[in-house]
C-alpha positions as CSV (number, residue, x, y, z in Angstrom):
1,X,-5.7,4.1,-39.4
2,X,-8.4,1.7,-39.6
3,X,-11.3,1.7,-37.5
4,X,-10.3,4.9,-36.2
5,X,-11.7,6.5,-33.3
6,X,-13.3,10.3,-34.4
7,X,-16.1,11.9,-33.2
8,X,-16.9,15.8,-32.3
9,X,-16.4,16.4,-28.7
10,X,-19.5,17.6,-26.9
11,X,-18.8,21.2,-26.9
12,X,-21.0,24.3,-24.9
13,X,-23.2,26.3,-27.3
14,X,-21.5,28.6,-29.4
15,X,-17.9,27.1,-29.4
16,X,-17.1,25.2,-32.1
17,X,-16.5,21.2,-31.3
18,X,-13.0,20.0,-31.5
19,X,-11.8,17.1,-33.1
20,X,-10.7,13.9,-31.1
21,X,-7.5,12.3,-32.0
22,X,-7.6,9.2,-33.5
23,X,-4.6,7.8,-31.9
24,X,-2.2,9.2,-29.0
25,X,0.5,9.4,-31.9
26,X,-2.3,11.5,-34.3
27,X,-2.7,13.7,-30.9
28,X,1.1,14.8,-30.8
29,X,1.3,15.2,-34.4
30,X,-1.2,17.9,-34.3
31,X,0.3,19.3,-31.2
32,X,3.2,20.9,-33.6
33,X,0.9,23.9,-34.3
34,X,-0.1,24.4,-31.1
35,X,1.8,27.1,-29.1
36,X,0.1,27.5,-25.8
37,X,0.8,26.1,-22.3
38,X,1.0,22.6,-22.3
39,X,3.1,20.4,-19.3
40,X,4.8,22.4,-16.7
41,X,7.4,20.4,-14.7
42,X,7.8,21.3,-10.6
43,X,11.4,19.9,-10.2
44,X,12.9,18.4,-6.7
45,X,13.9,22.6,-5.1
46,X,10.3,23.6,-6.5
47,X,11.6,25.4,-9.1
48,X,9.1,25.2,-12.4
49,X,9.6,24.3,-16.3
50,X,7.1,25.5,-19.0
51,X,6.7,23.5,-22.5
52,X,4.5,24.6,-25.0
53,X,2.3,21.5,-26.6
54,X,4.6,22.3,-29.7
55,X,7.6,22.2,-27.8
56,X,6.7,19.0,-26.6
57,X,6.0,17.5,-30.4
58,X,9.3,18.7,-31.4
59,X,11.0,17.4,-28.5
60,X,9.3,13.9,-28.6
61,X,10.0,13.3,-32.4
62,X,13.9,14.4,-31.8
63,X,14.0,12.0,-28.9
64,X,12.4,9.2,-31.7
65,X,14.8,10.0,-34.0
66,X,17.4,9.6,-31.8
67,X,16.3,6.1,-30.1
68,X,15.7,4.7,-34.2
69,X,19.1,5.5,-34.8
70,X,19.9,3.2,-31.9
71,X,18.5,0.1,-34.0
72,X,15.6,-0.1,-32.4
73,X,12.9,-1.3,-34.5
74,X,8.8,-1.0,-34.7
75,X,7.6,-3.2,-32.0
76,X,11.1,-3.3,-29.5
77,X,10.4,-3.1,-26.1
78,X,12.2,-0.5,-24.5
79,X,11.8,-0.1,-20.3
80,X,12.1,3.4,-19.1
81,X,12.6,4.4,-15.4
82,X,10.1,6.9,-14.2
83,X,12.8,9.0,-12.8
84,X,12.8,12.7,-13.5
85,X,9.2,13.1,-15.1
86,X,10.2,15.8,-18.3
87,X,12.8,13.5,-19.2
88,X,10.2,10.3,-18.8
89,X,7.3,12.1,-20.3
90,X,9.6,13.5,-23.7
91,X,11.5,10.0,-24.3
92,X,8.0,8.0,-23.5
93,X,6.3,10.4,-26.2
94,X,9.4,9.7,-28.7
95,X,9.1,5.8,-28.2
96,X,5.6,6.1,-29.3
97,X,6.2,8.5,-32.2
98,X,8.7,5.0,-33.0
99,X,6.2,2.8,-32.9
100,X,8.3,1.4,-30.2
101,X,6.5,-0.3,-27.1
102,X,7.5,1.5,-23.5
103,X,7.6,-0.2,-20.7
104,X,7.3,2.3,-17.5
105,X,9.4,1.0,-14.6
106,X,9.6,2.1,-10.9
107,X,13.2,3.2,-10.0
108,X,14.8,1.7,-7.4
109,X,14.9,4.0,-3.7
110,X,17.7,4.5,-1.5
111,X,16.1,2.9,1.2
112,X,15.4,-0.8,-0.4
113,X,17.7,-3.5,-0.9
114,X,20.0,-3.3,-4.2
115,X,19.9,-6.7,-4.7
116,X,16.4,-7.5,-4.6
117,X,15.7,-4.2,-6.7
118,X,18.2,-5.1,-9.0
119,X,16.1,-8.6,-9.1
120,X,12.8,-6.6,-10.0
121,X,14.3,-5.2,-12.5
122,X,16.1,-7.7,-14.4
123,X,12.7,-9.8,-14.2
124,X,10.8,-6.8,-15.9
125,X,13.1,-6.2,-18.8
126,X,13.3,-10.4,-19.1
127,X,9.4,-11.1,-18.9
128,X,8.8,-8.2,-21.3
129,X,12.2,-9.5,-23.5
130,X,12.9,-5.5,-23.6
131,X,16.2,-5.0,-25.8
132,X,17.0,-1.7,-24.6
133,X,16.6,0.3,-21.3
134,X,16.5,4.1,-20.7
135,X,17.3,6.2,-17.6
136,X,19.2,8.8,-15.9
137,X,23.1,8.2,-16.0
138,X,24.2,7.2,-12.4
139,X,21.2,4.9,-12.7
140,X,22.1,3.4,-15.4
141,X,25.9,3.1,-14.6
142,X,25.1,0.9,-11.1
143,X,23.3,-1.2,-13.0
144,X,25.9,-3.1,-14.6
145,X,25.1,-6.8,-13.8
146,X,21.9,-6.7,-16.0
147,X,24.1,-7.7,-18.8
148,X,24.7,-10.9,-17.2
149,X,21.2,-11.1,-16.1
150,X,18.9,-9.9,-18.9
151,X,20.4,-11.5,-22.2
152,X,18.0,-10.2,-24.9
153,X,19.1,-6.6,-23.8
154,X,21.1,-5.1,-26.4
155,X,21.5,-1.3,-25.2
156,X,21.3,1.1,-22.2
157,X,20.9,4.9,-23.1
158,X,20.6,7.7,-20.6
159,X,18.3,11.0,-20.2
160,X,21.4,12.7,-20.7
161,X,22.2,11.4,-24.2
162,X,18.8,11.8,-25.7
163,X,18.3,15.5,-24.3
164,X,21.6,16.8,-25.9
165,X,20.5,15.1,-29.3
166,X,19.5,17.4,-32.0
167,X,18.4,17.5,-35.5
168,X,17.9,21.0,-37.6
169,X,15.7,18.4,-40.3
170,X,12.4,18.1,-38.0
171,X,11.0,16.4,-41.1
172,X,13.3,13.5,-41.1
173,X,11.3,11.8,-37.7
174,X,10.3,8.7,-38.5
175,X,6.8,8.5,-37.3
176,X,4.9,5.3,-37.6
177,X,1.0,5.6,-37.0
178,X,-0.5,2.9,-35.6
179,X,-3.7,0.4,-36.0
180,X,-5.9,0.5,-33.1
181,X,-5.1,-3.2,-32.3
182,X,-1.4,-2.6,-32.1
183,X,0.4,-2.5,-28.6
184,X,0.8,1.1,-27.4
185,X,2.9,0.0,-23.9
186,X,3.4,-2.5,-21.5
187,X,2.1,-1.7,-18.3
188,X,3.2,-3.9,-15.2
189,X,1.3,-4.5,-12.6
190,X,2.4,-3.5,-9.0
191,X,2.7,-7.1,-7.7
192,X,0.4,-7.2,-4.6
193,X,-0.8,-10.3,-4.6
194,X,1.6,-12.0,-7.2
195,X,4.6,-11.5,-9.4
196,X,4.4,-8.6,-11.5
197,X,2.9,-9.5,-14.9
198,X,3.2,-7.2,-18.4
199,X,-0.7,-6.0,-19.3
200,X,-0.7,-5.5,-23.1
201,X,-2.2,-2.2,-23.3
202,X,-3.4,-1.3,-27.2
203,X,-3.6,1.7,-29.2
204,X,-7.4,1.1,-28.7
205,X,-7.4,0.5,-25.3
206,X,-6.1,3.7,-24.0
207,X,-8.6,5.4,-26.7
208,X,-11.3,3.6,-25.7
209,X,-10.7,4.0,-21.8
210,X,-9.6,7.9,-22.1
211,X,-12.4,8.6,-24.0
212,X,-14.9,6.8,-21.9
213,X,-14.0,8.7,-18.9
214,X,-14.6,11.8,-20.9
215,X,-17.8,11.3,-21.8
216,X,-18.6,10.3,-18.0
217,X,-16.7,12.9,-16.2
218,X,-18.1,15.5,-19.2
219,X,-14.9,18.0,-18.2
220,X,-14.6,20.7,-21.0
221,X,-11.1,20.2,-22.7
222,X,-10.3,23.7,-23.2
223,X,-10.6,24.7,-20.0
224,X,-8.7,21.6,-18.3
225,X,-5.9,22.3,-16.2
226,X,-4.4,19.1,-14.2
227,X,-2.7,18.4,-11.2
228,X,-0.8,15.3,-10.4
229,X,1.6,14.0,-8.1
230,X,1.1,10.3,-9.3
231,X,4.2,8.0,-10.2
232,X,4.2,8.1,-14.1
233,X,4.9,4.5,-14.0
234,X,2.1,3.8,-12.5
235,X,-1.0,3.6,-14.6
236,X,-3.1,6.2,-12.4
237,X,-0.3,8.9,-13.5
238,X,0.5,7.5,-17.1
239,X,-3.2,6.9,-18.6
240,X,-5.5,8.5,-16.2
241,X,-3.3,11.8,-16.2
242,X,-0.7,12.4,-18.8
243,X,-2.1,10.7,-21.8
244,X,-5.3,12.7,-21.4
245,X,-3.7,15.8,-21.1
246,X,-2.2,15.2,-24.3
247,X,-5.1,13.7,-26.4
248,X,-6.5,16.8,-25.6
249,X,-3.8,19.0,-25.3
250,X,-4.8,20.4,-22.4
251,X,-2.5,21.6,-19.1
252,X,-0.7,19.5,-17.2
253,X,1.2,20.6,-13.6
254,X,3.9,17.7,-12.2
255,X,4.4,17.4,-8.8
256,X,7.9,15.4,-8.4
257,X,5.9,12.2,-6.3
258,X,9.2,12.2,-3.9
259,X,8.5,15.6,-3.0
260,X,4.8,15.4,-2.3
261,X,5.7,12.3,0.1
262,X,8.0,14.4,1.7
263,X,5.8,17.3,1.5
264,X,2.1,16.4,1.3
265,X,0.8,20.2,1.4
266,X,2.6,20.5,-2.1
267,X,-0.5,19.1,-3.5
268,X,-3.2,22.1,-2.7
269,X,-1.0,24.6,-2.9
270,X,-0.2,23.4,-6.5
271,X,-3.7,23.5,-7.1
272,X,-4.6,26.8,-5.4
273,X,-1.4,28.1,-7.4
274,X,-2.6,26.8,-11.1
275,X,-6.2,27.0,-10.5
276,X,-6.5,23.4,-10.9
277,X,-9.6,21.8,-12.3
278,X,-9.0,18.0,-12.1
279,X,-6.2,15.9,-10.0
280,X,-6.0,12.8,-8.3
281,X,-5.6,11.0,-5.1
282,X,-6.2,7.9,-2.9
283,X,-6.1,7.3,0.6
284,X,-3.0,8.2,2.2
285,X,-3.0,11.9,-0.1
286,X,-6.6,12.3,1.2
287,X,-5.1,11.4,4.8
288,X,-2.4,13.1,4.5
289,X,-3.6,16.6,3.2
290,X,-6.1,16.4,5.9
291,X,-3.4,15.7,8.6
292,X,-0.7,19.0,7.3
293,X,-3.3,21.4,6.4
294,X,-2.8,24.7,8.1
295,X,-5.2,26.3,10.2
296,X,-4.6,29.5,8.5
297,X,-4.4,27.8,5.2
298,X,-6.0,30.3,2.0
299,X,-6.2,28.2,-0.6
300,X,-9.0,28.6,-3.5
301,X,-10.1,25.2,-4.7
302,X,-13.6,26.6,-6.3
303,X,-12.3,25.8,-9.7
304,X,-11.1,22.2,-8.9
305,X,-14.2,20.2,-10.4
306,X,-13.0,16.1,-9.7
307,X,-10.8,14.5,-7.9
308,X,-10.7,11.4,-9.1
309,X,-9.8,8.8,-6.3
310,X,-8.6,5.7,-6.6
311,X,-5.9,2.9,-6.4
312,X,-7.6,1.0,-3.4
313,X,-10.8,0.4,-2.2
314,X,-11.7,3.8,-0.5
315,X,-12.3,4.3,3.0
316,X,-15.6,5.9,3.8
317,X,-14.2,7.9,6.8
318,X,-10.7,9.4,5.1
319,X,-13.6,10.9,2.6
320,X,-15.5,12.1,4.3
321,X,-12.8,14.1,6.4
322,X,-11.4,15.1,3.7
323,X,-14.8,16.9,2.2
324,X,-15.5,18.6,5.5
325,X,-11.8,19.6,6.3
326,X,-11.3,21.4,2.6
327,X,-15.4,22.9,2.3
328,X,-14.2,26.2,3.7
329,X,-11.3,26.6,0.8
330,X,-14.2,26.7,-1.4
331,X,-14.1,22.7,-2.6
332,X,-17.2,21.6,-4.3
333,X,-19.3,18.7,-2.4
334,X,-19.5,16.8,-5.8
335,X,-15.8,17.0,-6.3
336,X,-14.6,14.0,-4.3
337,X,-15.2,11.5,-7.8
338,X,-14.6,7.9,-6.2
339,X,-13.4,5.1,-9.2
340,X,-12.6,2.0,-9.4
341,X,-10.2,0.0,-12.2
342,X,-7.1,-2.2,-12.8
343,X,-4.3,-2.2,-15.1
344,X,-5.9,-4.9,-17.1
345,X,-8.7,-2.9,-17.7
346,X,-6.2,-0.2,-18.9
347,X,-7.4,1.7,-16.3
348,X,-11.1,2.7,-15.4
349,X,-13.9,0.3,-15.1
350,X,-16.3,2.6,-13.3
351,X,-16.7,6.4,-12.0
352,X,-19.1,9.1,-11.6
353,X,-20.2,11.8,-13.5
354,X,-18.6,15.4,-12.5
355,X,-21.7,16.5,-10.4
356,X,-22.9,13.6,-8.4
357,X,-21.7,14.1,-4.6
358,X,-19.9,10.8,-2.4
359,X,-22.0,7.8,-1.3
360,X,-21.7,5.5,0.8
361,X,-24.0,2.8,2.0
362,X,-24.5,1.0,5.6
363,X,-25.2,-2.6,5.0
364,X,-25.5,-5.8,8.0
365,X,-22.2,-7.1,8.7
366,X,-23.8,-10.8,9.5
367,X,-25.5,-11.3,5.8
368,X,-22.4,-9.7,3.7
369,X,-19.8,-11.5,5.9
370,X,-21.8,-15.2,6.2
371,X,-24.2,-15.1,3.1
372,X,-22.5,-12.9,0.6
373,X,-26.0,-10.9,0.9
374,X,-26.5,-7.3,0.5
375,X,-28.7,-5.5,3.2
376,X,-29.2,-2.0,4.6
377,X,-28.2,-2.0,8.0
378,X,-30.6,-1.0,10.6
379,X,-29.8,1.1,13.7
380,X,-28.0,-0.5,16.4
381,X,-26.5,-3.3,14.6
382,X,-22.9,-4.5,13.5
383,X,-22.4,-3.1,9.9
384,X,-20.3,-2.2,7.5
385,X,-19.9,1.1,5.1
386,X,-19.1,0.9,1.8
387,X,-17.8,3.4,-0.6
388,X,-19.9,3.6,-4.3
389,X,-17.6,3.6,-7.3
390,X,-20.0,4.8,-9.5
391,X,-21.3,3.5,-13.0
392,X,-19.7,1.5,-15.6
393,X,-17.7,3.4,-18.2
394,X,-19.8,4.3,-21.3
395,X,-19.8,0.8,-23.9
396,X,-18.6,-1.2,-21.1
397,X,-20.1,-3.9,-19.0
398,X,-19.6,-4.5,-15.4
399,X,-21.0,-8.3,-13.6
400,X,-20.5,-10.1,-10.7
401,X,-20.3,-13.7,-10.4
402,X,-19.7,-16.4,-7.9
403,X,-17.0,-18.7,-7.7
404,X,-18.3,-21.0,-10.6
405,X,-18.9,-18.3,-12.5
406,X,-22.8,-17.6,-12.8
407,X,-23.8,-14.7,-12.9
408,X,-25.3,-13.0,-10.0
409,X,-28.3,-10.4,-9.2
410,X,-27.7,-6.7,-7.6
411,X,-26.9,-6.8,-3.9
412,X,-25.1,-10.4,-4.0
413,X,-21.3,-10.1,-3.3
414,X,-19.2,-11.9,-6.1
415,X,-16.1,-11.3,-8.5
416,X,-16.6,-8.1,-10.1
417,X,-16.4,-8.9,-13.9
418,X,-15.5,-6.6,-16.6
419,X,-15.9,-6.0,-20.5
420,X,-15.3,-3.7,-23.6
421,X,-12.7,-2.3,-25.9
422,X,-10.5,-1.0,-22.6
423,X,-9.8,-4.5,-21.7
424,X,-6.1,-5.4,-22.2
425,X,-5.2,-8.3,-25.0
426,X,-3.7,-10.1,-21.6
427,X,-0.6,-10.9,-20.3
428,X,2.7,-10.5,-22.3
429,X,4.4,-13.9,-23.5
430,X,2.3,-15.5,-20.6
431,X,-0.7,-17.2,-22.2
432,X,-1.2,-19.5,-19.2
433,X,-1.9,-16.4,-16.8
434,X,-4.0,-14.9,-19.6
435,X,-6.2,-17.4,-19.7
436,X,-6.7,-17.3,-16.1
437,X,-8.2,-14.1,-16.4
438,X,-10.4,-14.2,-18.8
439,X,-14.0,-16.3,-18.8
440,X,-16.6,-16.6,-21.6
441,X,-15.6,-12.4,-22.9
442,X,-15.3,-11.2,-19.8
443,X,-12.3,-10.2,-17.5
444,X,-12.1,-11.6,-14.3
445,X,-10.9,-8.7,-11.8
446,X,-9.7,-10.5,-8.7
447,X,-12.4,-8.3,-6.7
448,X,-15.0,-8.7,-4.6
449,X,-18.1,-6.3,-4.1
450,X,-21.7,-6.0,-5.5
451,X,-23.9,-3.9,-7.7
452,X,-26.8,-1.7,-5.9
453,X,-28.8,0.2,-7.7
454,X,-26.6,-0.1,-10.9
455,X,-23.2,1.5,-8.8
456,X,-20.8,-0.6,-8.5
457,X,-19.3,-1.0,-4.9
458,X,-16.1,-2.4,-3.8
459,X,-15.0,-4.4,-0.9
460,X,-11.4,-6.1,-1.2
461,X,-9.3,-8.6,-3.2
462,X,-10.6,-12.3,-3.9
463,X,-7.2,-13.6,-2.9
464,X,-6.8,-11.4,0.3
465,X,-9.9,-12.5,1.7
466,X,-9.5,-14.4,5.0
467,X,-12.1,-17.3,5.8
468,X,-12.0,-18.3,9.4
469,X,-15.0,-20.8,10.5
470,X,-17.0,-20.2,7.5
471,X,-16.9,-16.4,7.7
472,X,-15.4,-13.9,5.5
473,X,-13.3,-10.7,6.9
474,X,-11.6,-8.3,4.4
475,X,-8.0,-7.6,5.6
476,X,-8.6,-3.7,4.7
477,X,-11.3,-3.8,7.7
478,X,-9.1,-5.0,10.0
479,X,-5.9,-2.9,9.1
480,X,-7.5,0.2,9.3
481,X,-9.4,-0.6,12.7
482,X,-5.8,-1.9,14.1
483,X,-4.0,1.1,12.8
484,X,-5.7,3.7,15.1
485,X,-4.1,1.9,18.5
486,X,-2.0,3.9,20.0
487,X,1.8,2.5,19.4
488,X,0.9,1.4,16.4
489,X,2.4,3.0,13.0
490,X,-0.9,4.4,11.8
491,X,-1.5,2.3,8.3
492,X,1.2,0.0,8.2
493,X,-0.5,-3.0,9.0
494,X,-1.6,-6.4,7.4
495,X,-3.7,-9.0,7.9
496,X,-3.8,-12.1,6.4
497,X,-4.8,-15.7,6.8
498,X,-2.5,-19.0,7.0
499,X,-3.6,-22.6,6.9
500,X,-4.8,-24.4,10.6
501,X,-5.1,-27.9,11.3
502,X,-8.9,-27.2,10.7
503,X,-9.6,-23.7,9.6
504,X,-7.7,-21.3,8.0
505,X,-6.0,-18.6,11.3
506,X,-5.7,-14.9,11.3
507,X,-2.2,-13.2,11.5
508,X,-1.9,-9.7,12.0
509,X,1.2,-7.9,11.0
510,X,2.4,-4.6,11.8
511,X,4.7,-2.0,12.8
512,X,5.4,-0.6,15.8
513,X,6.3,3.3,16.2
514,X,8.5,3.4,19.3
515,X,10.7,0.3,20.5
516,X,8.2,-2.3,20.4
517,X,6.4,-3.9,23.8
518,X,4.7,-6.9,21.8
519,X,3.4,-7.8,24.8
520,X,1.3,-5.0,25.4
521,X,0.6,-4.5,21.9
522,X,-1.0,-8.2,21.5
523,X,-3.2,-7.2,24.5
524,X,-4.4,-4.3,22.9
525,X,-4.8,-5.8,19.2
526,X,-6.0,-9.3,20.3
527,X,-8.7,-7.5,22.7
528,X,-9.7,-4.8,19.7
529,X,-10.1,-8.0,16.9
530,X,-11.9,-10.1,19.5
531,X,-14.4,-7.3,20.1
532,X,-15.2,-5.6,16.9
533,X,-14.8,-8.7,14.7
534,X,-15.4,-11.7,16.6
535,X,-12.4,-13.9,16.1
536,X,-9.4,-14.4,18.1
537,X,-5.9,-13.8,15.8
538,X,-3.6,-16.6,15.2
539,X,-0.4,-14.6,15.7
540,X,0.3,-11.2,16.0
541,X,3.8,-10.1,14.7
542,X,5.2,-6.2,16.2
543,X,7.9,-5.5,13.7
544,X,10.4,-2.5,13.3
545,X,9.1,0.6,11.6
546,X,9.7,0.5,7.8
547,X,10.0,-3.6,7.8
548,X,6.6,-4.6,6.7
549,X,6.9,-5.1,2.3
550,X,5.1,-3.6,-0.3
551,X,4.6,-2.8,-3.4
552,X,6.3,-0.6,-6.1
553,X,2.9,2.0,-5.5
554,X,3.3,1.8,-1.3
555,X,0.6,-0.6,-1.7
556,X,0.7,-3.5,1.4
557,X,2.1,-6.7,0.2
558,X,0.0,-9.2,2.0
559,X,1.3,-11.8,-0.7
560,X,5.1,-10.7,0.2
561,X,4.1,-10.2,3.8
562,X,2.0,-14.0,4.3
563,X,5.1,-15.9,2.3
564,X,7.7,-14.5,4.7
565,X,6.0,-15.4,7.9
566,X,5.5,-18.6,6.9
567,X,9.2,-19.2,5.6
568,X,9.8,-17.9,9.4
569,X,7.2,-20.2,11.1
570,X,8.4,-23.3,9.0
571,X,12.1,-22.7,10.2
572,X,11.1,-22.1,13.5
573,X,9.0,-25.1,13.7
């Protein structure tokens, strides 16, 4: 390989240093000599599968074998439901081992609509002109109309057929080791505020990002045992969990993501269990393991170093909770590791390093809100907190800019701006949407926040912010402070704006947790927004629990969620 990514990891005095991988493909080939724990599998009754790192070489380059012999070629796109994660995890290695190009796709739940789900899918496997698609049998079997719908796909071939596929000649894999510039996946994005859209994610992007966070989170290899829970089509779970793991060929614990939403408490006691020393989370698994943990809970998390927290700007109080409710299990103040990063940017832009403890800062609501100004606030008037996200990755740049993009000074609110070898080549066959998001070298994030004090800080989506009157409210501010009413279905609420005659209006969406009495819940949610915010909503919609949309990550869909009202408003009109 050209250009190749090698240097000694920073090892403790006396160890030798180990070698990094040059390429993910370069990482598994070396992982046939290596016999010790790598990737345990918890499976849906909580029974547990062990495979050694060379049992998971082997594995992958008889799964590559097998898909070649399909016809696939170097460069096919092949889409690959996230479904049972050791049969995901052992075809995604093989496609790699191919040279072939994954393309990680959410299944479809029992609880959505089949046709719209079959509609996401056949638009991922026709925007990323996949020719072949991969996933468990029934799966595959219901999904019969994609012929009709998604011509360029040639094959479907299920978990079932690749795991009974053997070869005795482990020689004869095919392995094709790639240049850093070629494309290692395609990685779509959840679709929050638009259609979903194929990020071309290199060989030398996921090098550059993985190794980035390394150096910045400076966790010791050898002694690395993960936890995750995270969808493995999702790139928090693929490249900020798995692919580490195996660059470094360290230990990896999967925790089934059905089952932890079922069972939340799964989480610590997976990492009490294994001795966990980095996993993940964002705000509802903070929330969450906050709201089920048992008075007489035991766990140890002493050895549980970073948590790396992302996904969504974070809230300061769910944080904070979260540290005070687990200190007496022995968790670390400087655990809690808030981040901050996008699919286009493979995946980190900025984080902390291991031993720096949560910040947050108290800034004047008036100046951020009307003059895009950063100020401490002072005591006794309206304010907002805001999470830090820590530094920029190591050879990276982080900006902000306003609309016209010139750059802007710390503590001025802007587009967060991003460059470096992590960012993605762009959008897959969609060079007009590429070119959107890119200006003058640098990737345009969609975000809003500021820089203090070189941290980066994050406060909500450029496209989600609502402007009433000249005056900017984040929708994430006004969900959360709705959510806590009582009758209200704590988190499943969205705000957004639509046009006015004049100015832009406030709508408020959300569910209701009993039969609904809209009435009394306008009362209560007008009365809140009026007081704390200073702006009287539009319309306020109580809808069924489960109704409002979102995304394939359980992300709100304010863009799904703002188009259906006003298709409803325009028919009742």
């Amino acid at each position: 390989m050209t250009n190749a990514l090698v240097r000694d990891v920073d090892s403790d005095v006396g160890r030798p240093a180990l070698r990094r991988p040059t390429s993910l493909v370069d990482a598994l080939q070396r992982a046939r000599t290596i016999d010790r724990l790598g990737l345990t599998f918890i499976g849906p009754d909580l029974s547990t599968r062990d495979l050694t790192w060379k049992q998971v070489a082997l594995e992958a380059e008889r799964r590559c074998t097998r898909l070649l012999q399909t016809g696939l070629t170097t460069g096919d796109r092949i889409a690959m439901f996230a479904h049972e994660e050791e049969s995901f995890v052992l075809n995604f290695f093989g496609a790699i081992l191919g040279g072939l190009v994954p393309v990680p796709m959410s299944p479809p739940t029992p609880f959505g609509r089949r046709d719209l789900q079959l509609e996401r899918v056949a638009s991922i496997l026709n925007r990323s002109h996949a020719t072949c698609i991969v996933g468990p049998a029934d799966l595959i079997s219901s999904l019969d109309a994609l012929a009709k719908l998604c011509p360029k796909l040639r094959s479907r071939i299920t978990y079932e057929e690749l795991s009974r596929y053997s070869t005795d000649d482990d020689s004869s894999t095919y392995v094709v080791e790639p240049q850093l510039q070629d494309l290692c996946l395609l990685q779509f994005t959840s679709g929050s505020t638009s259609q979903p859209k194929g990020v071309e994610v290199t060989h030398g992007n996921v090098m550059a990002n993985a190794e980035a966070l390394h150096d910045l989170l400076g966790t010791d290899v050898e002694q690395r045992v993960a936890v995750t829970w995270a969808p493995l089509f999702h790139d928090m779970g693929l490249i900020g969990s798995l692919i580490p793991s195996a660059l470094y060929h360290s230990r990896h614990v999967f925790i089934p993501t059905a089952t932890f939403v079922r069972q939340p408490q799964i989480w610590l006691q997976t990492v009490d269990r294994y001795r966990a020393t980095i996993t993940t989370a964002n705000n509802y698994a903070l929330r969450a393991a906050v709201k089920r943990l048992a008075r007489d809970a035991a766990f140890d998390l002493s050895r549980l170093d970073v948590i790396v927290v992302g996904g969504e700007p974070i809230h300061p109080q769910i944080a904070e909770d979260f540290i005070e409710a687990l200190r007496p299990l022995g968790l670390k103040e400087t655990a809690l590791t808030p981040a901050y990063g996008m699919a286009e940017a493979t995946l980190a832009i900025s984080t902390h390093r291991a031993d720096a403890r949560l910040r947050t800062l108290s800034i004047a609501r008036d100046e951020y809100e009307c003059q895009r100004q950063v100020r401490l606030a002072v005591a006794g008037e309206p304010s907002l907190v805001v999470v830090d996200c820590g530094i920029q990755l190591p050879d990276h740049d982080v900006a902000v800019a306003d609309s016209e993009m010139n750059l802007l000074p710390e503590d001025r609110v802007g587009e967060i701006l991003f460059r470096g070898p992590s960012v993605c080549r762009g959008y897959y066959d969609d060079p007009e949407g590429t070119k959107k998001i890119f200006f003058d070298g640098w990737l345009k994030t969609g975000d809003l926040g500021f820089i203090h004090d070189g941290h980066v800080f994050i406060s909500g989506r450029l496209k989600d912010l609502i402007i009433v009157a000249g005056r900017n409210y984040y929708p994430q501010d006004i969900e959360w402070a709705v959510s806590h009413l009582p009758g209200v279905r704590s988190h499943h609420v969205i705000a957004f704006s639509v046009p006015g005659p004049e100015v832009e209006r406030l709508v408020i969406v959300c569910e209701s947790l009993v039969v609904p009495d809209s009435d009394r819940l306008d009362r209560l949610i007008r009365d809140l927004i009026v007081r704390e915010f200073g702006v009287n909503p539009h319309d306020i919609v109580v809808a069924d629990a489960g109704s409002l949309p979102q995304t394939s990550s359980g992300k709100p869909c304010r863009a799904q969620a703002r188009n259906e009202y006003l298709a409803r408003t325009a028919i009742a009109t």
